[in-house]
C-alpha positions in Angstrom: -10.4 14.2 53.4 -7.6 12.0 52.8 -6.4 10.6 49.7 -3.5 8.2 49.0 -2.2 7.3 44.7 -0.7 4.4 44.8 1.4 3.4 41.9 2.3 -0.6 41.6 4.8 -2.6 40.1 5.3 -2.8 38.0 6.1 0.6 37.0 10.1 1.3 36.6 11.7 1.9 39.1 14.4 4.4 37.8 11.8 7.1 37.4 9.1 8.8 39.4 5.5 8.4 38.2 4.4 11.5 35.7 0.9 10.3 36.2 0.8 10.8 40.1 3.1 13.5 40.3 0.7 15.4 37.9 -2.5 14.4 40.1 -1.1 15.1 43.1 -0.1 18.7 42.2 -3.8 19.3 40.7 -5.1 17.6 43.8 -3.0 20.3 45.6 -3.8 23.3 43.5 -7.7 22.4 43.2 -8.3 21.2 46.8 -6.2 22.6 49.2 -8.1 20.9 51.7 -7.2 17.9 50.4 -4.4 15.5 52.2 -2.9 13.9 49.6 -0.1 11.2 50.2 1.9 9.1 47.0 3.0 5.6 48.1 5.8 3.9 45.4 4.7 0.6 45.8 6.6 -0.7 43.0 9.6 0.4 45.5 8.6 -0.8 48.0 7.9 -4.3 46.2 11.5 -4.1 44.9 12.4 -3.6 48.5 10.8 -6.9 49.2 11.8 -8.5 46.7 15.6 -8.0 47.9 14.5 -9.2 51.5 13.4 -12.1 50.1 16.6 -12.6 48.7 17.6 -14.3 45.5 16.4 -11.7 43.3 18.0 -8.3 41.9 17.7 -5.9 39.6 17.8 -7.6 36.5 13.9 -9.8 37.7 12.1 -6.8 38.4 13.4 -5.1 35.1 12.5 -8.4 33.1 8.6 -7.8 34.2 8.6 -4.2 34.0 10.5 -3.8 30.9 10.8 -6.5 28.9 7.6 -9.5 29.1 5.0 -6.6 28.6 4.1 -8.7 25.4 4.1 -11.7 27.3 1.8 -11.1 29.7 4.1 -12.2 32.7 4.0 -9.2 35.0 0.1 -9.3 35.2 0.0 -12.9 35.7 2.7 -13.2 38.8 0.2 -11.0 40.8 -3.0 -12.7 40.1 -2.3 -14.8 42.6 -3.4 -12.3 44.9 -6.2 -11.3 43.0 -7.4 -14.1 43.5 -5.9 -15.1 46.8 -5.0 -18.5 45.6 -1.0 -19.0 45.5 -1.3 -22.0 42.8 -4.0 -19.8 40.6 -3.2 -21.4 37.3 0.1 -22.4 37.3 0.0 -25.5 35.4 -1.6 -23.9 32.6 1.0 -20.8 32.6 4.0 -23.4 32.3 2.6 -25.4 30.0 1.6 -22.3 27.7 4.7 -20.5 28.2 7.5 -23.1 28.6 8.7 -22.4 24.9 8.2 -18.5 25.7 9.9 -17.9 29.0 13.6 -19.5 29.5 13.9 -21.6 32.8 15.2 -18.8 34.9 12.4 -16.6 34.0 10.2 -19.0 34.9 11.5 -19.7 38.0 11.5 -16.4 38.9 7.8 -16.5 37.7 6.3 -19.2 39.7 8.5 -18.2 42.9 6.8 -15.1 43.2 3.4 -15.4 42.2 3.4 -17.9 45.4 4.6 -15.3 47.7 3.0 -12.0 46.2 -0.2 -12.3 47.9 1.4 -11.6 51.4 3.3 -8.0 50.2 -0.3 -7.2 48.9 -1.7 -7.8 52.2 0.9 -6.6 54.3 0.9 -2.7 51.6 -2.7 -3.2 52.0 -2.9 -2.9 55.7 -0.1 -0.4 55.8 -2.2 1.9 53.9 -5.6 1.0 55.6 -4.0 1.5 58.6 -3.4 5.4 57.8 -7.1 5.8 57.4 -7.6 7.1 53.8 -11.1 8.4 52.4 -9.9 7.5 48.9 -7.3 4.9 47.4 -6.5 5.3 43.9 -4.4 3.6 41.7 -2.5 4.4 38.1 -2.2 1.6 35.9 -0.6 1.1 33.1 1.4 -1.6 31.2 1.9 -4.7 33.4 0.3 -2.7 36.6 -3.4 -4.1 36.2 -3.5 -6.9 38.3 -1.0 -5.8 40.8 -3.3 -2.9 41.1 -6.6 -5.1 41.2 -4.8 -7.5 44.1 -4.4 -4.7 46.1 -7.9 -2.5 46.0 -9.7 -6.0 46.1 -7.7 -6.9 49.6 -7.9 -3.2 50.9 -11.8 -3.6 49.9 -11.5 -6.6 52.4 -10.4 -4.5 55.2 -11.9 -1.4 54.9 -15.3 -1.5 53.0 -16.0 2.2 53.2 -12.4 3.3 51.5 -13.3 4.2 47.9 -11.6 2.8 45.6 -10.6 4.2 42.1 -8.4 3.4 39.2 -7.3 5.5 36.1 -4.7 5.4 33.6 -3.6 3.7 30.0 -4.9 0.7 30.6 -8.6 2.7 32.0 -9.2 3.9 28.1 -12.1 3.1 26.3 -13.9 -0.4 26.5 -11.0 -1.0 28.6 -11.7 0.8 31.8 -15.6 0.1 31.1 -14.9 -3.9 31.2 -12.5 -3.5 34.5 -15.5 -1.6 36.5 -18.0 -4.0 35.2 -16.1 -7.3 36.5 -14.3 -5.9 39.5 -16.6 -4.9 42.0 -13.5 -3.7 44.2 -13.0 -0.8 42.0 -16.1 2.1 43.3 -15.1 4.2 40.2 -12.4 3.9 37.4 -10.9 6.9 35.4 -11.4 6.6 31.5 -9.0 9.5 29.6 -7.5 12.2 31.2 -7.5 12.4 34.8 -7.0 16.0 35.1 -10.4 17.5 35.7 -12.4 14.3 36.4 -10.4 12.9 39.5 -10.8 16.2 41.1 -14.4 16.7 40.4 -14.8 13.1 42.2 -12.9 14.1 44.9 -15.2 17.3 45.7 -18.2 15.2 45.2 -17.3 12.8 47.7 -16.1 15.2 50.2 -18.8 17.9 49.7 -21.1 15.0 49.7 -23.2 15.3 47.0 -23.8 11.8 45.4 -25.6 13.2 42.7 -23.1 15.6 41.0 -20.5 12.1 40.6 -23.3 11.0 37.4 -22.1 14.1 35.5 -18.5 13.6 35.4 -17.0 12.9 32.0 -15.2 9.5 31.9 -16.4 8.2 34.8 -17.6 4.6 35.5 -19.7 4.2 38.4 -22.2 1.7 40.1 -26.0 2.5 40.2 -28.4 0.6 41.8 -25.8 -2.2 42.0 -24.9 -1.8 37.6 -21.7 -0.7 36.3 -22.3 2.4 34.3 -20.1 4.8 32.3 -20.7 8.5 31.2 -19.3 10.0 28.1 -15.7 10.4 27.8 -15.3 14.2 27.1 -14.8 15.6 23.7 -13.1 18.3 24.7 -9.2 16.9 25.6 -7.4 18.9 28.2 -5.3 22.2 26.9 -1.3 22.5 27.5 -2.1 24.9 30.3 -4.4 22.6 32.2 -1.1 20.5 33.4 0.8 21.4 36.0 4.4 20.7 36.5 4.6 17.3 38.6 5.4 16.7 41.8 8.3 14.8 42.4 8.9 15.0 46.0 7.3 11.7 47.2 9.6 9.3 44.6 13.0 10.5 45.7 11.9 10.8 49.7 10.7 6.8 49.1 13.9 5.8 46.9 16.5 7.5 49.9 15.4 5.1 52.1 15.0 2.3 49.7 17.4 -0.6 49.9 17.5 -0.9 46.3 18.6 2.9 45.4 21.8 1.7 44.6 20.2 -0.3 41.4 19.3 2.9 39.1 20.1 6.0 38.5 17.2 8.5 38.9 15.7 9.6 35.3 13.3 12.6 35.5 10.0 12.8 33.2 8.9 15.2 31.7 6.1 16.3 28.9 5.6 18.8 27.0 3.5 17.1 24.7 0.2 15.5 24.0 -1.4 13.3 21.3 0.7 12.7 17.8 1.0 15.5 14.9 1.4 13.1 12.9 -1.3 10.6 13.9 -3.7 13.5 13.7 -3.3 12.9 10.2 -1.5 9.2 9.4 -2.4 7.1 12.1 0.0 4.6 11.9 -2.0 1.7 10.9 0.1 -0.9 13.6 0.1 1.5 16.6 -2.7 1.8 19.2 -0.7 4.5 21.4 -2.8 7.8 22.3 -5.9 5.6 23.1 -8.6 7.9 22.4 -6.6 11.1 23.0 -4.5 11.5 19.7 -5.2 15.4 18.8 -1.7 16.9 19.4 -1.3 19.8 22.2 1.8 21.1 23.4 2.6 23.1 26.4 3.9 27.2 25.9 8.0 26.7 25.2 8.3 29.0 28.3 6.9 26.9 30.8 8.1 23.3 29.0 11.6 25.3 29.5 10.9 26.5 33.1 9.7 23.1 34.5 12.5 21.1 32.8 15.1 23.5 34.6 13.2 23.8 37.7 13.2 19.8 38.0 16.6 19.5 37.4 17.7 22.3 40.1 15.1 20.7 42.5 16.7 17.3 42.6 19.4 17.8 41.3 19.3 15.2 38.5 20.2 15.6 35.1 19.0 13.0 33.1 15.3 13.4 31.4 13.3 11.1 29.8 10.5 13.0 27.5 7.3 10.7 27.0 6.4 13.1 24.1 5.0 10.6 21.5 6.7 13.1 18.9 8.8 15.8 19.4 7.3 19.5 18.8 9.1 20.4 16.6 8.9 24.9 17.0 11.0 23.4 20.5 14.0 23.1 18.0 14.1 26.8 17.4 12.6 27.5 21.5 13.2 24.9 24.2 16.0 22.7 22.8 17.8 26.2 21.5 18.1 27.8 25.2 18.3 24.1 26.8 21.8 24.5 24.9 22.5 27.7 26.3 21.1 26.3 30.0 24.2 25.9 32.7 22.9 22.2 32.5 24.5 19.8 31.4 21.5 17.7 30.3 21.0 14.3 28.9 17.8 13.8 27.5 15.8 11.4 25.4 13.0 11.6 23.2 10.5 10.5 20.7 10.9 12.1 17.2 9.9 11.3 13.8 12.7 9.7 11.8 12.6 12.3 8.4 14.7 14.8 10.6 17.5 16.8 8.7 21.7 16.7 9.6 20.9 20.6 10.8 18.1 19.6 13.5 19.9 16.3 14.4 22.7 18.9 15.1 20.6 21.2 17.3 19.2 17.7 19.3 22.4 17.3 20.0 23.6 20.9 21.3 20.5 20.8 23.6 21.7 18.1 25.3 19.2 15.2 23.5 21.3 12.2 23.7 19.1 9.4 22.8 16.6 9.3 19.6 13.1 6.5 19.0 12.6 7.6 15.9 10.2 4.9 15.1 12.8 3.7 11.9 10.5 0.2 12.3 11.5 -0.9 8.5 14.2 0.0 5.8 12.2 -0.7 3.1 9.7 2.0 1.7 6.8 0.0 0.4 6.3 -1.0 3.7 6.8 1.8 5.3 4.2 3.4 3.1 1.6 0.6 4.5 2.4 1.8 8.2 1.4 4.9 6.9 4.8 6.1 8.2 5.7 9.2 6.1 9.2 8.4 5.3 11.2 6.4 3.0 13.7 3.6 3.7 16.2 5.7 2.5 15.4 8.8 4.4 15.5 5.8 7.6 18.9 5.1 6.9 20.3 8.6 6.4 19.1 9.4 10.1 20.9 6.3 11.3 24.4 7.9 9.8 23.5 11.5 10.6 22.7 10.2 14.2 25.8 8.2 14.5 27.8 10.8 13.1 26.7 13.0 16.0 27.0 10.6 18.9 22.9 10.5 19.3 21.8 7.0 20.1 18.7 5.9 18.2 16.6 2.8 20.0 14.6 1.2 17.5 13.5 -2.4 16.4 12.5 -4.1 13.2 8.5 -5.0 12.5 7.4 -6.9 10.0 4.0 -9.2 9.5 2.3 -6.1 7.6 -0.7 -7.3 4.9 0.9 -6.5 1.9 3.9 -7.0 2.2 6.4 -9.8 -0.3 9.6 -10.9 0.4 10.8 -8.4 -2.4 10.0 -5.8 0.5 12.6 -7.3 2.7 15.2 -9.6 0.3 16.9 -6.3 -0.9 17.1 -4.9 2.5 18.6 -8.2 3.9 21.2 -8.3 1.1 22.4 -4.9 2.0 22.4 -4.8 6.1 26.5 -5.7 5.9 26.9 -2.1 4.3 25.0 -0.8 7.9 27.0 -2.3 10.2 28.6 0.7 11.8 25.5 2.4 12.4 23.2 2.0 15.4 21.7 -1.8 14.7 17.9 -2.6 16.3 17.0 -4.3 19.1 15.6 -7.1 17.2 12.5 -8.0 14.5 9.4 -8.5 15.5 6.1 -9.5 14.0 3.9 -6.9 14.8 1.0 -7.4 17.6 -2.6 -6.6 17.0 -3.3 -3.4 19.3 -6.2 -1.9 20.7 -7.0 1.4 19.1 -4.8 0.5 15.6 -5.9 1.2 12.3 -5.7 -2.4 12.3 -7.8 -2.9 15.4 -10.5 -0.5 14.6 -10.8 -1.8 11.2 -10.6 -5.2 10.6 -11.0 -5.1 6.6 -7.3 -3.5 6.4 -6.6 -7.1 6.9 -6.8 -8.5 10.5 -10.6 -9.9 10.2 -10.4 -12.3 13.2 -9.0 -11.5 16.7 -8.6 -13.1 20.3 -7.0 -11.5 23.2 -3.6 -12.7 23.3 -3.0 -16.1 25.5 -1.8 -14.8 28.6 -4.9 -12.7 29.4 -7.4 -15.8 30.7 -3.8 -17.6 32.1 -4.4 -14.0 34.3 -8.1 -13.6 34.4 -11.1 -15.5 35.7 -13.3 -14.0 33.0 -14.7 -15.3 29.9 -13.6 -14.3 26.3 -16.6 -11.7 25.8 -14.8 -9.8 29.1 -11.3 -10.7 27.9 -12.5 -9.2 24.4 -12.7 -5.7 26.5 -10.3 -5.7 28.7 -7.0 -6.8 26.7 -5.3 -4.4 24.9 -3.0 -7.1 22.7 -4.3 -9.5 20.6 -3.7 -12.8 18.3 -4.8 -12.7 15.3 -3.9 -14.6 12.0 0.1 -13.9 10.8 0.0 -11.8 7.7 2.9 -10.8 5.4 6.3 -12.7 5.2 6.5 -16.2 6.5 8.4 -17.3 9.9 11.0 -18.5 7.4 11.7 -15.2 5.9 11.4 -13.5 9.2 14.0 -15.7 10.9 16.7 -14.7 8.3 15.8 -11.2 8.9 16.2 -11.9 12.5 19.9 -13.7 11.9 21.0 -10.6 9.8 20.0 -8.4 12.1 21.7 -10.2 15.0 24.9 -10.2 12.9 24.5 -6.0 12.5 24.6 -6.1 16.2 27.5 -8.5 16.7 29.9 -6.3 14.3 28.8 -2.8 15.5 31.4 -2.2 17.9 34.4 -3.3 15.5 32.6 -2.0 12.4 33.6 1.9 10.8 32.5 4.1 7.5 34.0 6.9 7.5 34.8 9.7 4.9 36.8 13.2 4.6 36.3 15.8 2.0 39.5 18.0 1.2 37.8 19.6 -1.3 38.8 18.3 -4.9 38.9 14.8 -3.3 37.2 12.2 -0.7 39.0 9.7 1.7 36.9 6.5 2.9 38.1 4.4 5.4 36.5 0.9 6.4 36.5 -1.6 8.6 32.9 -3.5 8.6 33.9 -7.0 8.4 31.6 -7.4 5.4 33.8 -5.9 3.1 37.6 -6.2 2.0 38.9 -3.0 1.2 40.1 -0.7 4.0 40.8 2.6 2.9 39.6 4.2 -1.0 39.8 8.1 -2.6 37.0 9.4 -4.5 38.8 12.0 -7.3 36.8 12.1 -10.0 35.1 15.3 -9.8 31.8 13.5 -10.9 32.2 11.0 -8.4 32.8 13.7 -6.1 30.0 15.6 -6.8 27.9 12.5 -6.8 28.8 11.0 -3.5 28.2 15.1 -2.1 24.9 14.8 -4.0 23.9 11.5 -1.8 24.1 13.1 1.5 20.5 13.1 0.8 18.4 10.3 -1.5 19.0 10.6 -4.6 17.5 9.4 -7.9 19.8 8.7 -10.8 17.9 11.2 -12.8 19.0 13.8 -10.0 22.6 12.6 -10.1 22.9 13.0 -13.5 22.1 16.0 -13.6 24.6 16.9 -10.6 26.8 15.1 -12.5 26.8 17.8 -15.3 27.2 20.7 -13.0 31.5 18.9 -12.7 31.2 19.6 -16.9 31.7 16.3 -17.1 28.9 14.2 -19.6 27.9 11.4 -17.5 24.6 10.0 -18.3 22.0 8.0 -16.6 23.3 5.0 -17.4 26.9 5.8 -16.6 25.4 7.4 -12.7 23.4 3.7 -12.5 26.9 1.8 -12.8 28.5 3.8 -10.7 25.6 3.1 -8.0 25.8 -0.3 -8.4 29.2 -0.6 -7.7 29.2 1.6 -4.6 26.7 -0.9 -3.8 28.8 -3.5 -3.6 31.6 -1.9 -1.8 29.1 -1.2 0.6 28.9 3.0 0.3 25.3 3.5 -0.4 22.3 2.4 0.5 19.7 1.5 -2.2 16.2 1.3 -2.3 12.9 1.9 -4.3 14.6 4.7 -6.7 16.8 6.2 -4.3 20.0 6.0 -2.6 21.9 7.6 0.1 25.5 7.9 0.9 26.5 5.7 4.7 29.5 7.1 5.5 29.7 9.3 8.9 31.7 12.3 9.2 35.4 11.5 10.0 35.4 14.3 12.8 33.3 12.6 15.3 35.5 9.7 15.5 37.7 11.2 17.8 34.7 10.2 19.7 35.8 6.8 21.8 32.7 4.9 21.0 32.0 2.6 24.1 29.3 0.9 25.9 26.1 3.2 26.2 24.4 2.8 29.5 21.1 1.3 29.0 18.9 4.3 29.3 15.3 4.2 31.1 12.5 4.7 29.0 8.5 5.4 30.6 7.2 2.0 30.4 10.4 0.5 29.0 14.3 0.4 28.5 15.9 0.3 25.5 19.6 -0.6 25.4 21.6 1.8 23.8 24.4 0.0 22.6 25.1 -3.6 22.8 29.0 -3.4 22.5 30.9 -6.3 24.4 34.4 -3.7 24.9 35.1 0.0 24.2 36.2 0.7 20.8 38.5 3.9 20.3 38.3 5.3 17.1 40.6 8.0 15.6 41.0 10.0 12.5 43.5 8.2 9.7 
C-alpha cells in the first residue's frame, strides 16, 4: 500500500507540518508495510507562485498569516473547486472592497484565475505515482485548497481514497465537509493518531467492515454520509511520537523560494488547556473538542526538542503548546539552559507568571511570550474568564521587557458586559506604557465555533450566521454553511465602534513611540533613580528618597492595594496613612510610574541593568498558523545605563 499526506497552502511556509510529521512516523511505527510519502504542496505552490512572477513572499504570507479572518485564502482556491476561473468574483469585490486594500485584491483576483491549473498539474503529479490513499491536513485557510485538489485527483483516479483530517475536521465541522463533498471517501474528526492508522489496515487488509467501528470516522454507506462517535477517551502523551521532519527540509532545499524564511522547528509537548479544563475562556473556540490537558514525560519533551535540533541543525522552535506546562520550568526549560544549544524558542503561557519564572523562560532559551494579555482592564478580563487582573497584565509586560522576552499580543474588546468605564481609564493611562511591548492592534472579538459563546448563546450572542466570506467560497446553502464555518457574525456587543476606534488610535500611538520611549529605575539601597524618556511625559530623570516612598515603590513590584501599602509604609516607621499612600498614587499616576486599576497598582519601570541591551528590530517570528511581529521599531535604538 501506498499512501501520500499532502499538506496545502496555505500552511506557512517557514515550518514543517507537525500534523504530518506526526502521522507519518505513526504510519511508520504501526505499518511498516506501509509506503508512506509527504508532499509540501504549499511549497511547492510558493514555488509557482515565483514562476509566475510578480509575487513574493510578503502575498503568500498575507493568505497564510494574516486574512484568516477574512476568509481570503479559502476563496482564491475555490476556483478550482469548482473549476470555474470567474467563480464569484463580482460578488467577492463588491463584498470585500472596503476590507481588502487594492493590492491585496489584485493579488486576490489574479490568482484565483490561475489556481486551478497548479491543482491540476499537483494533482496529476501525484496520481501519476500511483497512491492507494491521498490524505490531506487542513487547517486554517487550507480547506478549499485541500477540497480543489482531492475533487480533481477524484477526476483522474476514481479508485484513490481520498481522506481529510485536521482542525478544521472537528465536530459538526468534518461531519458537514463529508456530507457535501462527495470527493472526500472518509474525513478524520479529532485526533488522528489511532484512527488514520486503523483505516489504513482496513483498507489494505481489506476488510470493509472493521472501517464502521473506527472512532471519528465519517464514511459513506449505501451512498449516505455517516459519522461514528468521536472517542471519549483523548490520546495519552505517550501515544505521540516525535515527528518526522525529513520530507519538509528535503522539499525546501530544492525550493526556489528557501531563501524567503528561515526554518522554525515545531514542537509539542502539550495537549488541551489547564486552564480551559476549568475557565474556558468564554471568546476562544481553540482545542475543538479536545481540551483535557495532557503533557508528554519532561524526558522525552527534552530528548525530542534536542534530537530535532542536532538532526537539522536548526535552532529556532516554535511550541504550539496552548499553555505552557508549567513542572517544564523546574524540568525541561531548566536543562534546556544547561543544553549546548543555543535555543530560541516561543511559546504560549498564561500571563499571571512571576519575575522568577519569566527569569527561568529566559535562561532556557524562550525568547518570545503569547501570553494571551487580550485586555488591561480587570472587569473584563474577569468576563473572558481569564484568571488575571489588569494589573497582574501589565506587570508581565515590564517583567518581560525587563528580560528582553518579546510578548505578541493584541487588544479584544466587544465583550457583553462591558462599559466604556472598562476601557476610558485604560485609554487615559496607555502614555505611561509606552516603553513596554505595545499590541498588534484591537480587535472586536469574532464569534467562534466551540466558545463559551458559541455553545451558549444566552451568555449573549443569541443570533449567529457564518461570517460573509464563507458562501463568497461555497456553493452551499446557509444550513451547510451553519456546519461547516468555524467564524461567525453575530450582533456587536460591548463598546461602540466609536469607543473602539479611540482605543485603536491610542494603541497605534503606543506602537509609534516604543522604540524612542524608556522607564527605567535603580535601587542603591536608601534611594531610587528613574529615568524617562516616553514622549508623554516631561520630566527626564527623578530620585525616590523618602524611605516610605521607597518602600512603597519596592512594595509595587507586585499590585498593590492602598491598604497594603500603608501598611508597608509603616514597616519605614514612618505614619503614613491610607489617605497619604492614595495621594502619593495619584501623583505617580500622573508622572506616569504606576499603573492603576480596579484597586490595585503596579510599579512600570524595568530594571536599569537590561538596558545595556541595544533594543532593535525583532525579526518577525513564525508562529503555527500565524506570525506575529515582534517589534515594530522603524531604527535600532541603543540604550545605556545613566
Amino acid at each position: 500500500m501506498k499512501v501520500t499526506l499532502v499538506t496545502m497552502p496555505w500552511a506557512t511556509l517557514a515550518t514543517p507540518s507537525l500534523a504530518l510529521g506526526i502521522l507519518s512516523r505513526r504510519i511508520r511505527d504501526a505499518l511498516p508495510d506501509v509506503e508512506t510519502n509527504t508532499r509540501y504542496a504549499n511549497i511547492d505552490f510558493a514555488d509557482w507562485m515565483d514562476q509566475q512572477g510578480g509575487y513574493g513572499a510578503s502575498d503568500y504570507d498575507y493568505f497564510s498569516l494574516q486574512s484568516y479572518f477574512l476568509g481570503c485564502g479559502d476563496w482564491v482556491f475555490s476556483s478550482a473547486l469548482y473549476d470555474d476561473p470567474s467563480w464569484r468574483v463580482a460578488e467577492f469585490m463588491r463584498t470585500m472592497e472596503k476590507r481588502v486594500d487594492k493590492t491585496r485584491m489584485d493579488v486576490c483576483l489574479r490568482l484565483h484565475r490561475t489556481v486551478t491549473g497548479f491543482v491540476d498539474a499537483l494533482a496529476r503529479r501525484i496520481v501519476a505515482e500511483a497512491p492507494d490513499v491521498v490524505g490531506a491536513t487542513s487547517t486554517f485557510q487550507q480547506n478549499v485548497a485541500s477540497l480543489a485538489l482531492l475533487r480533481r485527483i477524484k477526476e483522474l483516479a476514481p479508485d484513490t481514497v481520498t481522506v481529510m483530517g485536521g482542525a478544521n475536521c472537528d465536530g459538526p465541522q468534518g461531519e458537514a465537509l463529508h456530507r457535501n463533498f462527495p470527493c472526500v471517501d472518509y474525513v478524520v474528526r479529532g485526533e488522528a493518531e489511532r484512527s488514520f492508522p486503523r483505516l489504513l489496515e482496513a483498507l489494505r487488509d481489506g476488510r470493509p467492515q472493521e472501517i464502521p467501528r473506527i472512532p471519528g470516522l465519517c464514511l459513506r454507506r449505501n451512498g449516505a454520509s455517516v459519522s461514528t462517535p468521536q472517542s471519549a477517551q483523548l490520546l495519552a502523551p505517550a501515544e505521540i511520537p516525535m515527528p518526522d521532519f525529513d520530507a519538509y527540509f528535503e522539499r525546501l532545499g530544492r525550493s526556489r523560494v528557501q531563501s524567503w524564511y528561515e526554518p522554525v522547528l515545531v514542537v509539542e509537548g502539550a495537549r488541551g488547556c489547564w486552564w480551559g479544563e476549568k475557565h474556558h475562556c468564554t471568546f476562544c473556540g481553540l482545542n475543538g473538542s479536545a481540551m483535557a490537558f495532557r503533557s508528554k514525560s519532561p524526558q522525552t519533551y527534552l530528548t525530542e526538542i534536542l534530537t530535532l535540533a542536532e538532526r537539522h541543525h536548526v535552532l529556532d522552535f516554535y511550541a504550539v503548546d496552548n499553555i505552557l506546562e508549567m513542572s517544564y520550568l523546574d524540568s525541561v526549560l531548566a536543562k534546556l539552559a544547561e543544553a549546548p544549544y543555543d535555543l530560541r524558542i516561543q511559546y504560549e503561557i498564561k500571563s499571571n507568571m512571576n519575575l522568577p519564572q519569566i527569569v527561568r523562560l529566559r535562561e532556557a532559551g524562550v525568547v518570545s511570550v503569547q501570553p494571551g494579555i487580550e485586555s488591561l482592564n480587570s472587569r473584563v478580563l474577569k468576563i473572558m474568564d481569564k484568571g488575571v487582573t489588569g494589573t497582574l497584565n501589565v506587570r508581565f509586560l515590564r517583567d518581560a521587557e525587563s528580560n528582553g522576552l518579546s510578548v505578541a499580543w493584541n487588544y479584544l474588546y466587544g465583550f457583553p458586559g462591558e462599559s466604556p468605564e472598562d476601557y476610558l481609564p485604560v485609554i487615559e493611562q496607555l502614555p505611561a506604557l509606552h516603553h513596554l511591548h505595545h499590541p498588534t492592534g484591537a480587535n472586536r472579538i469574532a464569534l467562534e465555533r466551540f466558545s463559551p459563546y458559541f455553545n451558549r448563546p444566552e451568555l449573549g450572542f443569541p443570533e449567529r450566521h457564518p461570517q460573509v466570506h464563507y458562501p463568497l467560497t461555497y456553493d452551499l446553502p446557509e444550513s451547510e454553511l451553519a456546519d461547516l464555518a468555524y467564524l461567525f457574525t453575530t450582533a456587536n456587543q460591548g463598546i461602540d465602534d466609536k469607543l473602539a476606534e479611540r482605543l485603536e488610535t491610542a494603541l497605534d500611538e503606543w506602537t509609534d513611540n516604543y522604540p524612542r520611549s524608556r522607564l527605567t529605575f535603580t535601587d542603591s539601597g536608601d534611594r531610587i533613580r528613574l529615568t524617562n524618556s516616553r514622549p508623554g511625559f516631561a520630566w527626564r530623570s527623578l530620585t525616590l528618597s523618602d524611605p516610605a516612598e521607597v518602600e512603597i515603590f519596592r512594595a509595587l513590584q507586585d499590585p498593590r492595594s492602598v491598604r497594603e501599602l500603608a501598611r508597608r509604609a509603616s514597616r519605614a516607621d514612618v505614619g503614613w496613612d491610607e489617605e497619604r499612600v492614595g495621594e502619593l498614587l495619584a501623583d505617580w499616576r500622573r508622572q506616569g510610574l504606576v499603573f492603576v486599576d480596579a484597586d490595585r497598582a503596579v510599579q512600570l519601570a524595568t530594571a536599569d541593568e537590561n538596558q545595556l541591551l541595544c533594543r532593535i528590530r525583532r525579526a518577525s517570528s513564525q508562529e503555527y498558523g500565524f506570525q506575529v511581529a515582534l517589534d515594530q521599531a522603524e531604527e535600532p535604538t541603543c540604550l545605556t545605563i545613566s
